[in-house]
N, C-alpha and C positions, 0 to 999 in steps of 0.2 A: 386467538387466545394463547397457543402455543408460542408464537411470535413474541407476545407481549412477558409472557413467564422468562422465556429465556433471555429478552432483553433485561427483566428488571432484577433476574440473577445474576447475570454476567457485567453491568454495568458500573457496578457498587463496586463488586473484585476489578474488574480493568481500573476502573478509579486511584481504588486502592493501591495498588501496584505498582501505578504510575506518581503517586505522591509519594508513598513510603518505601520502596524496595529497595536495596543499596541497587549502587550500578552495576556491580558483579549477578548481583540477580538478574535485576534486568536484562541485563545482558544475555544472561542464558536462557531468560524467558524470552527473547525477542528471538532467538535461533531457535528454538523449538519451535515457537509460530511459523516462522520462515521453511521450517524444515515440512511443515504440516501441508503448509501452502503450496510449496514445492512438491511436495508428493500427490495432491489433486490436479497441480498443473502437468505433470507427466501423464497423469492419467487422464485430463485432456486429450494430450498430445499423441497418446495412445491409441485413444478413440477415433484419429484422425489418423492412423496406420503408420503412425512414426514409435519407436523401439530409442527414446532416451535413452542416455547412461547414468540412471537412477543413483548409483549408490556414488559415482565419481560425480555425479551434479551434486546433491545433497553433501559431499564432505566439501566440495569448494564451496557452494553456498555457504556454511556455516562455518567456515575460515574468513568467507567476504564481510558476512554480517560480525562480526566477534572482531575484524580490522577496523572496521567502521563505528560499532559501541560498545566493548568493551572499555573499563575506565580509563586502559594506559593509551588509547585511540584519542588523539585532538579532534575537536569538537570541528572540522575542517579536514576530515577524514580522507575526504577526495584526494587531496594531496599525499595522504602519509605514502611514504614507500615500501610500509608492508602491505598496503592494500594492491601496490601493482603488481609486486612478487606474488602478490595471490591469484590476480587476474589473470597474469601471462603464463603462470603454472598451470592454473587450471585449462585455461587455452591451449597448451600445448598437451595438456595429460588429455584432451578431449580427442584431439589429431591422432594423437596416437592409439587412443582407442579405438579410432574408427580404422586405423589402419589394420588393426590387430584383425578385424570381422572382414575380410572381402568378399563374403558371402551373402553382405547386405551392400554389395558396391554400391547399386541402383539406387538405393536410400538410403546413402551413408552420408549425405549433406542435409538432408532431412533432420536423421537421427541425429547430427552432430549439433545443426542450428537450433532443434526443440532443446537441447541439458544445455547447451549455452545461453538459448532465451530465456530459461528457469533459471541459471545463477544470476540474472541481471534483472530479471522480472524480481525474483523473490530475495535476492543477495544483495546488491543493488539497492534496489528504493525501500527494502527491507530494512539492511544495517541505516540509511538516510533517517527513518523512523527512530532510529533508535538513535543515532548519531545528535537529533533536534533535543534529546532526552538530556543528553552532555549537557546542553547551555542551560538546562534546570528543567523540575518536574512542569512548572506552568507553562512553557510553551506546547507541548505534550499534551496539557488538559486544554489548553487554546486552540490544536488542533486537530483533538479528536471530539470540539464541542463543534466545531465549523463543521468537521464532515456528519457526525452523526443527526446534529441538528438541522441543515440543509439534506441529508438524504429521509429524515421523517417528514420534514415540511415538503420535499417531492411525492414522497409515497400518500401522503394525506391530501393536500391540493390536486395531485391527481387522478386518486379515486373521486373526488367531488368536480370537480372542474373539468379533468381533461378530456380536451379532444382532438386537438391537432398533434398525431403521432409525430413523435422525436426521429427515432430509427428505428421504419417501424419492421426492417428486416433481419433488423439486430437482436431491437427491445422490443417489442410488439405494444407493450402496456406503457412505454414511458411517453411522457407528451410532454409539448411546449412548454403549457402551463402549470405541469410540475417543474420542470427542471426552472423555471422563471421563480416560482417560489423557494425553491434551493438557491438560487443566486439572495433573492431577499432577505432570506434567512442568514444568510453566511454572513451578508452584509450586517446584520444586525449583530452578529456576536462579534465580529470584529470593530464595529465601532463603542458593543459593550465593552469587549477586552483594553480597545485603546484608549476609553474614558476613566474607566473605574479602575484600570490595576496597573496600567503606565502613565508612566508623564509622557506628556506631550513633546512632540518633537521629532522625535525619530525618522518617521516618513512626513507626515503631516498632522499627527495626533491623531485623535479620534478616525477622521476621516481616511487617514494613512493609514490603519486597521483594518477599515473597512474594505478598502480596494485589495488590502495586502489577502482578506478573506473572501476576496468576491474570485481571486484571482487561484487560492487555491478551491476552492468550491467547483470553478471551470475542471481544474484540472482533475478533480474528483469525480465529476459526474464522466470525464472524458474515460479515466480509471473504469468505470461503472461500467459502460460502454464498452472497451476493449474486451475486459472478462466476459460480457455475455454472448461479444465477437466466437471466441474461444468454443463458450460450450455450447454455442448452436452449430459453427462447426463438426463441435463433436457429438450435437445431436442429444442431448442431457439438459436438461434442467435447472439442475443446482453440479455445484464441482465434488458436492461431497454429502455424509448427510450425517456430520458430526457437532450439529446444533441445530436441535428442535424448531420447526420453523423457520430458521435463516438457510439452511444448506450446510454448504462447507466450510472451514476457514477460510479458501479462498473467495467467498463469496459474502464473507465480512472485512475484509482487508482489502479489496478491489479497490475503492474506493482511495485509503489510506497510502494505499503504495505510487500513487501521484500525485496527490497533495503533498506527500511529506518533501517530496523533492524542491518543492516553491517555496516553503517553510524553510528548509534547510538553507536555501540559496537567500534566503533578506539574512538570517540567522552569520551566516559565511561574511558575507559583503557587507553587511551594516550593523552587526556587531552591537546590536541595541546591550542595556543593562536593565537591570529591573529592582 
């Protein structure tokens, strides 16, 4: 019941948000999330006896995501060349911090690869999220109906149906036959989204939604999957416990932070209009 409260609170406001906010807002709501995220995944990474550089991962994270979607950022952000001045800054400020501690020599590649796999984990496919937001609010609600809706139809198909565990040393509870109704699902909002609110064309019409949703739905559930790599690692749960029944933010964004990269990349390269 807790699950359900806070999904049918939080759902209406993300919506909302996502339709009406200028881009400057957005923007700085999508680094706040990023920064939230970022601070459960140190604390992961923490768990697993590595010593990130918290506060130098967190200000390049939110330089990366704010290159990426803030409004004066092109909607093909990958390329801008303040995004690489941010990359290669932060890269180098992280070297150098680890130089600064030789007191952690023994785990100074540790410490240095966990606050660089948070600026790219949560910086990275983070600003991506927000970057798809650029080409308009509707791709944004197209790809947060793909993931949310394919990870309900897993979680409900797989209390009823499953039995042949997924990964079951990963996930223990997800199974084939959830993650099978996730693809079906995706499939269906995407050939929804490519019938009713675009013309035909682009990939294939209808159909060419469909795949383009089946495709990030894969990459969603793979998302799913890596985070719960993480915190079984670290021996935990959930990454946080700043939403009633879901966990952490990072453990409602897992999902989203590889999808959005497959979205962004049709978005990039095919240039559809609406």
């Amino acid at each position: 019941m807790t699950r359900l409260l806070t999904a049918a609170a939080l759902v209406p406001l993300v919506l909302a948000v996502v339709w009406w906010a200028p881009l400057w807002l957005f923007a700085i709501l999508v680094v706040l999330v990023a920064l939230v995220g970022l601070r459960e995944f140190y604390d992961l990474a923490q768990g697993q006896g590595l010593q990130p550089y918290r506060w130098l991962g967190l200000v390049v994270t939110a330089a990366t995501v704010l290159a990426m979607a803030a409004p004066f950022a092109p909607p093909t952000a990958f390329v801008a060349p303040w995004l690489a001045a941010v990359l290669i800054g932060g890269l180098l400020a992280v070297l150098v911090r680890a130089l600064m501690h030789p007191e952690r020599m023994a785990a100074s590649l540790g410490d240095a690869g966990a606050t660089l796999l948070g600026v790219a984990y949560l910086g990275l496919l983070m600003g991506t999220t927000g970057a798809v937001r650029l080409w308009g609010s509707i791709w944004l609600i197209f790809l947060l109906a793909t993931v949310w809706l394919g990870d309900t139809a897993a979680y409900y198909a797989g209390r009823r149906w499953g039995r042949r565990r997924l990964a079951p040393r990963v996930s223990p509870k997800k199974s084939w036959e959830g993650s099978v109704a996730s693809l079906v699902a995706g499939f269906a909002v995407g050939w929804s989204f490519g019938h009713w609110l675009f013309s035909p064309g682009y990939i294939a019409g209808a159909l060419g939604f469909g795949v383009l949703a089946v495709l990030m739905n894969l990459a969603a559930q793979a998302g799913d999957l890596v985070e719960s790599l993480f915190k079984r690692g670290a021996q935990v749960k959930d990454s946080g416990e700043l939403l009633p029944g879901h966990g952490g933010m990072l453990d409602r964004i897992d999902a989203m932070l590889c999808a959005a990269p497959v979205l962004w990349y049709y978005l990039a390269y095919f240039r559809p209009r609406v």
